[in-house]
C-alpha positions as CSV (number, residue, x, y, z in Angstrom):
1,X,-3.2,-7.7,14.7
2,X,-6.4,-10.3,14.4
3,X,-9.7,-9.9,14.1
4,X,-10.1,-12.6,16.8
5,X,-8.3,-9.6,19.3
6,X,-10.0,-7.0,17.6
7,X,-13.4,-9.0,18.5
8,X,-12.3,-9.4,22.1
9,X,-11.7,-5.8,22.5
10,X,-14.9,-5.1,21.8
11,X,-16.5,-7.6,24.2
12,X,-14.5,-6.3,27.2
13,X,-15.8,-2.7,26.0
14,X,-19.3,-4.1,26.3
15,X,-18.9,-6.4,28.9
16,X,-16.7,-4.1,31.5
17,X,-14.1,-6.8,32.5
18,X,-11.9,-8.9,31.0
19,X,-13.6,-11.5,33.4
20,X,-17.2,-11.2,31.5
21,X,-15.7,-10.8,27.8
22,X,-13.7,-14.0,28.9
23,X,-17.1,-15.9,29.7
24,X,-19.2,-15.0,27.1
25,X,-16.0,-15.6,24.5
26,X,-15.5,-18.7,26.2
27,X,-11.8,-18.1,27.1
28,X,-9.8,-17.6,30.3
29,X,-9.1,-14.8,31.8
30,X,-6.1,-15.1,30.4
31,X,-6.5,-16.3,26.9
32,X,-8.4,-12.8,26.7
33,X,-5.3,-10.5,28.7
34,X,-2.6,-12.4,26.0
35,X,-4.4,-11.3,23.5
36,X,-5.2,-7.8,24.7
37,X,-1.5,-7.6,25.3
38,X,-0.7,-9.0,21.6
39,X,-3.0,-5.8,20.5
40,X,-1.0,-3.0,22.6
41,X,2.3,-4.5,21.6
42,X,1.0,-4.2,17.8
43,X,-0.6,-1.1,17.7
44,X,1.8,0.9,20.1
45,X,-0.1,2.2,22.9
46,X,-1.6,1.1,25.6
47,X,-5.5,1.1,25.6
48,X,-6.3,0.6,29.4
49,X,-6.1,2.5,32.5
50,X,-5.0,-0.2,35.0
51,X,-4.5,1.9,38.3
52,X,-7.7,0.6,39.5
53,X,-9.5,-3.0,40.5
54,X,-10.0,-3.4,36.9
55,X,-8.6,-1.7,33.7
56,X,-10.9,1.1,31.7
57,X,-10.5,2.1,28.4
58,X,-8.3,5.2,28.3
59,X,-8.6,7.6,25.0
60,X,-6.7,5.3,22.6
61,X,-8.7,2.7,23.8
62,X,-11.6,4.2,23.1
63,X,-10.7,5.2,19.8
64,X,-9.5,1.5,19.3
65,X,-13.2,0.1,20.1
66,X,-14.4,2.8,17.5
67,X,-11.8,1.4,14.8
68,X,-12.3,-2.1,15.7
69,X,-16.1,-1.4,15.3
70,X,-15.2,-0.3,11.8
71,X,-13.2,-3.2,10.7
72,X,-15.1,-5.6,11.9
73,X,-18.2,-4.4,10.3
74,X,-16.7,-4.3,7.4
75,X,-15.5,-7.2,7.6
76,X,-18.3,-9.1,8.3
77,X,-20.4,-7.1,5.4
78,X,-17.9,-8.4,2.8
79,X,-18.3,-12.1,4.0
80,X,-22.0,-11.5,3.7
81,X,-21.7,-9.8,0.5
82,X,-19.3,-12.8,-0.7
83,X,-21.7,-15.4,0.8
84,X,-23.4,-17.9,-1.8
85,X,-26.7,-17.5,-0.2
86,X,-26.2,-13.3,0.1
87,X,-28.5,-11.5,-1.4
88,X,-27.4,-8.0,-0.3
89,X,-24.1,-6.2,-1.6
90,X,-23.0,-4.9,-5.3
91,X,-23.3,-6.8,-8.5
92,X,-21.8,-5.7,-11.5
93,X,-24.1,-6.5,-14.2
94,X,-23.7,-5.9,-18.2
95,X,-26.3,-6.0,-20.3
96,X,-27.0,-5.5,-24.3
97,X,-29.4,-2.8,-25.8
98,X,-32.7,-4.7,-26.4
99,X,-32.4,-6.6,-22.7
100,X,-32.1,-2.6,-21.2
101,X,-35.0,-1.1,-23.1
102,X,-37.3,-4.2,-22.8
103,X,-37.5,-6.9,-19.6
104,X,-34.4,-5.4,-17.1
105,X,-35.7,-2.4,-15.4
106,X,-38.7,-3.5,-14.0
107,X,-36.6,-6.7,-13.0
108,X,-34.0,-4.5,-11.2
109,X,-37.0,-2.7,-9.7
110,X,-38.8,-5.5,-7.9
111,X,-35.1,-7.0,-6.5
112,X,-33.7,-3.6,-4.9
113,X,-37.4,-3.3,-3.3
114,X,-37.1,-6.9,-2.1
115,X,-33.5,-6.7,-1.1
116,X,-32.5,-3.0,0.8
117,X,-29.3,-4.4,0.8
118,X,-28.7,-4.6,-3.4
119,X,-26.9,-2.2,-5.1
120,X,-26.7,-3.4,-9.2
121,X,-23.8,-1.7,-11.3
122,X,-24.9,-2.0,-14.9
123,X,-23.3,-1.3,-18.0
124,X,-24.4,-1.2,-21.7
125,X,-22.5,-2.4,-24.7
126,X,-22.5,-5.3,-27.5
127,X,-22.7,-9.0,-26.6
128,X,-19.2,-9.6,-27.8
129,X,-17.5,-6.9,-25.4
130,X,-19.6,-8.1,-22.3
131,X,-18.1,-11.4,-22.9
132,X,-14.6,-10.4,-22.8
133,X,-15.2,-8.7,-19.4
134,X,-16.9,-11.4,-17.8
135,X,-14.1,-13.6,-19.2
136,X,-11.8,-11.3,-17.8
137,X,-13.7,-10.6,-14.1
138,X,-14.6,-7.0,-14.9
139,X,-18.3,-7.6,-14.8
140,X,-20.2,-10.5,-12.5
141,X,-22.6,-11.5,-15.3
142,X,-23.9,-9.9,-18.8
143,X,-27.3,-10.5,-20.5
144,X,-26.4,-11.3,-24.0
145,X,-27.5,-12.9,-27.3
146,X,-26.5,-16.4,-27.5
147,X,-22.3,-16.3,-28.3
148,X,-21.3,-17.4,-31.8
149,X,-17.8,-18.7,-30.5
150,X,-17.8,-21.2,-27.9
151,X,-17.7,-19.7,-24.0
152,X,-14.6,-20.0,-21.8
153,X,-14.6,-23.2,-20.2
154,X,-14.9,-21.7,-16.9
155,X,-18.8,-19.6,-17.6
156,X,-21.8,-20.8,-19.0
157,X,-24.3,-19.0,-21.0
158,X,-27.8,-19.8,-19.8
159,X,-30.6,-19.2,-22.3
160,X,-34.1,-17.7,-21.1
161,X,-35.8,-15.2,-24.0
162,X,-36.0,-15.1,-28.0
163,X,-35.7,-12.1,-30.2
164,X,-37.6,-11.6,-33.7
165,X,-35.6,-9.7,-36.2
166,X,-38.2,-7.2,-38.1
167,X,-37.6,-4.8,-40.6
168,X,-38.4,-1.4,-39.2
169,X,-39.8,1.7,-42.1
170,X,-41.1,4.9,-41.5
171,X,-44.6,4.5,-40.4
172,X,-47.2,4.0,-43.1
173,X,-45.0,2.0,-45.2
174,X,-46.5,-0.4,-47.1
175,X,-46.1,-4.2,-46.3
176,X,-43.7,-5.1,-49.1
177,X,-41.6,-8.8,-49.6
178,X,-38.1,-8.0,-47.8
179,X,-36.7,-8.4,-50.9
180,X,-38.7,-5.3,-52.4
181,X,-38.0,-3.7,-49.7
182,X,-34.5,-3.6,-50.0
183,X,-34.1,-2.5,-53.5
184,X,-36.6,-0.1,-52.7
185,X,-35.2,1.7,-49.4
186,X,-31.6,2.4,-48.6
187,X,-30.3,0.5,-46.2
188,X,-29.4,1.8,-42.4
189,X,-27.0,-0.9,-41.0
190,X,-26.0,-2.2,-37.8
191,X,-22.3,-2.6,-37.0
192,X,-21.3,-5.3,-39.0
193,X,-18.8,-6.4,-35.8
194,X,-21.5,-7.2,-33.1
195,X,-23.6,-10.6,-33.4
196,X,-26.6,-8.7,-34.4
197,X,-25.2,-7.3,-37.4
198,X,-23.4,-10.3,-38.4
199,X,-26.6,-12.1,-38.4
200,X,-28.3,-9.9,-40.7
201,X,-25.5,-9.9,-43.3
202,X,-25.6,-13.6,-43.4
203,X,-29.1,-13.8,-44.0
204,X,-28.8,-11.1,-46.4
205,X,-26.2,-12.7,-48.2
206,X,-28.1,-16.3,-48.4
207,X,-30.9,-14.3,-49.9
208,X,-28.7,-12.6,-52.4
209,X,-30.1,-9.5,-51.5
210,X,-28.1,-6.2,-52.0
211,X,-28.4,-3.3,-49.9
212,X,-28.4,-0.2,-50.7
213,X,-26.2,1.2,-47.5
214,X,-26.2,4.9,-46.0
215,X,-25.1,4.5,-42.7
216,X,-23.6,1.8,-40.4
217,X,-24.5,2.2,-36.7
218,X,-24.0,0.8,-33.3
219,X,-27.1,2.1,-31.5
220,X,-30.9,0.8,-32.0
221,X,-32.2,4.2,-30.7
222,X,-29.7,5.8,-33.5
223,X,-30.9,3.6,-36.1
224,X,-35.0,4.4,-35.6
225,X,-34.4,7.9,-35.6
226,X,-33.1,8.1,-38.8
227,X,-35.8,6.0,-40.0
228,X,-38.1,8.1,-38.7
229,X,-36.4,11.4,-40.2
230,X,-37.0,9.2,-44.0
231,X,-33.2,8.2,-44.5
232,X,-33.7,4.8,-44.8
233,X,-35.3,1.0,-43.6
234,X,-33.2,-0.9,-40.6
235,X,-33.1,-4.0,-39.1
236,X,-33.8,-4.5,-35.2
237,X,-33.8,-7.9,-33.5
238,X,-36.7,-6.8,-30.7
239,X,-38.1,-8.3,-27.3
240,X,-42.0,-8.5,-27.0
241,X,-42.3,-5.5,-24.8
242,X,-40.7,-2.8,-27.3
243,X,-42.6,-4.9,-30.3
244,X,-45.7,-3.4,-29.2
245,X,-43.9,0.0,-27.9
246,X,-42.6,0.5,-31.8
247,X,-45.2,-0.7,-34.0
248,X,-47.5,2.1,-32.8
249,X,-44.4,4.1,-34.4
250,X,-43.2,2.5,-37.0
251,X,-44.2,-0.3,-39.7
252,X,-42.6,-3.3,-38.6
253,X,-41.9,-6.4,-41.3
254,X,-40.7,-10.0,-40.3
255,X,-37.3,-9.9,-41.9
256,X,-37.7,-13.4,-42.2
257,X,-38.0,-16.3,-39.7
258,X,-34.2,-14.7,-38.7
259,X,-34.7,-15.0,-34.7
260,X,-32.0,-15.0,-31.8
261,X,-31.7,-16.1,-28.5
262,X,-31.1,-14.0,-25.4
263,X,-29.7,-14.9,-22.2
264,X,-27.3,-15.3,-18.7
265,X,-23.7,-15.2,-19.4
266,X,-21.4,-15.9,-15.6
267,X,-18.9,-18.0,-14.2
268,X,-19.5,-21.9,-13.3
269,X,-18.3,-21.4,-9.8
270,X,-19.5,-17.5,-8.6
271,X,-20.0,-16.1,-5.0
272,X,-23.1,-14.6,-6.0
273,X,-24.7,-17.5,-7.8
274,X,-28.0,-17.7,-5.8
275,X,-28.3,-14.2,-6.1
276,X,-27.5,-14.6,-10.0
277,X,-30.2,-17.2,-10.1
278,X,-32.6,-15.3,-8.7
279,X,-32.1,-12.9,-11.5
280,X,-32.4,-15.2,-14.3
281,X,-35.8,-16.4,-12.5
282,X,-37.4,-12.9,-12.5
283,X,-36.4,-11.7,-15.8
284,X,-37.9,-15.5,-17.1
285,X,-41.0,-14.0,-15.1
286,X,-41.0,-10.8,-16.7
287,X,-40.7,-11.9,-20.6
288,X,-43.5,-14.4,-20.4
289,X,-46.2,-12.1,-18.8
């Protein structure tokens, strides 16, 4: 069965003759019964009444026009959603912690307003898993800090914000040297296996400093609320939006000039690349406002 015959059933349904589907198909006559034929002999059954001067749809017919109205929208939405130039149909879209709580959701607003047609999947975890499942084809793109191994040769990571790494107290905490700091405060960690955390320890280490460690987490919103229950001092790389948002909470301390970039992660070669271009543009938009 084609989609070509599928097609040509539907212009007879709308047309009323295989003579007028044949015209405005540009066919003959009987280019368009062959093919009509081809479709009974496939699907079983016959879908015309042709008792008459001209055939009518019988009951499977009908319900064939129905189906073939079905497949072929379908159809036709997948080549639009595959389309270069598409931007309608479903992205799946990682993205790390910092990226979520700061520039994306007013990003994601403005497209799907724009674009009726969007629908954006979006899943949370560290840079270094959202690179494995772009790698792998799980996700179409991931917003991530800049990879410390080098990308498959196949993506590209695409660089578009920069994060400031502060030391974050409980609020009213004096302005201290990060050195002080750290042998004054016990130390709330980030997971020493994401990029983050492996920055920090390397600064740390070329400092000679020595924490004093209580906890090691793997979530930004876990680590300020402990600082704010007193257990401790962390270290958060943050975007300019939750900068302002947390200092009103918290006393925030340059850990340093320790900064890191953020950005686009995606295939060279992707069906949705103007769509995915059109996303780096308005989160570029966002952080520089």
């Amino acid at each position: 069965m084609s989609l070509r015959a599928l097609r040509t059933l539907l212009m007879i349904s709308r047309k009323g003759s295989f003579v007028a589907a044949a015209e405005q198909l540009g066919l003959t006559q009987a280019a368009v019964s062959l093919q009509v034929k081809n479709l009974e002999e496939t699907l079983g059954a016959e879908l015309f009444n042709r008792e008459g001067n001209k055939p009518i749809l019988n009951a499977s017919g009908r319900l064939a026009v129905e189906r073939a109205e079905q497949i072929l929208g379908l159809f036709d939405g997948l080549k639009e959603e595959l389309s270069p130039n598409s931007i309608g149909g479903e992205l799946a879209l990682g993205a790390v912690h910092t990226v979520i709580t700061g520039s994306l959701p007013a990003v994601l607003a403005r497209l799907q307003r724009a674009h009726k047609g969007l629908r954006i999947r979006l899943f949370f975890n560290l840079s270094v898993e959202l690179v494995k499942k772009v790698d792998d084809g799980e996700l179409d793109a991931a917003l991530i800090t800049e990879p410390l191994q080098p990308t498959s040769p196949g993506c590209q990571w695409i660089s578009y914000d920069n994060e400031h790494f502060y030391v974050v107290a409980p609020k009213g905490t004096p302005i201290l040297e990060v050195r002080e700091l750290f042998a004054r405060y016990p130390f709330v960690r980030f997971k020493r296996t994401a990029w983050a955390g492996a920055m920090i320890d390397n600064y740390l280490a070329e400092k000679s400093i020595n924490p004093q460690e209580v906890i090691e987490f793997d979530s930004y919103e876990a680590a300020l609320s402990l600082v704010a229950e007193g257990l401790g001092i962390t270290v958060i790389p943050f975007c300019k939006k939750r900068f302002k948002e947390t200092s009103d909470l918290f006393t925030l301390i340059p850990f340093g000039q320790l900064q890191r970039q953020v950005g686009l992660y995606r295939r060279r070669k992707h069906p949705r690349s103007q769509l995915l271009e059109l996303l780096l543009d308005e989160i570029r938009h966002e952080v520089s406002c």
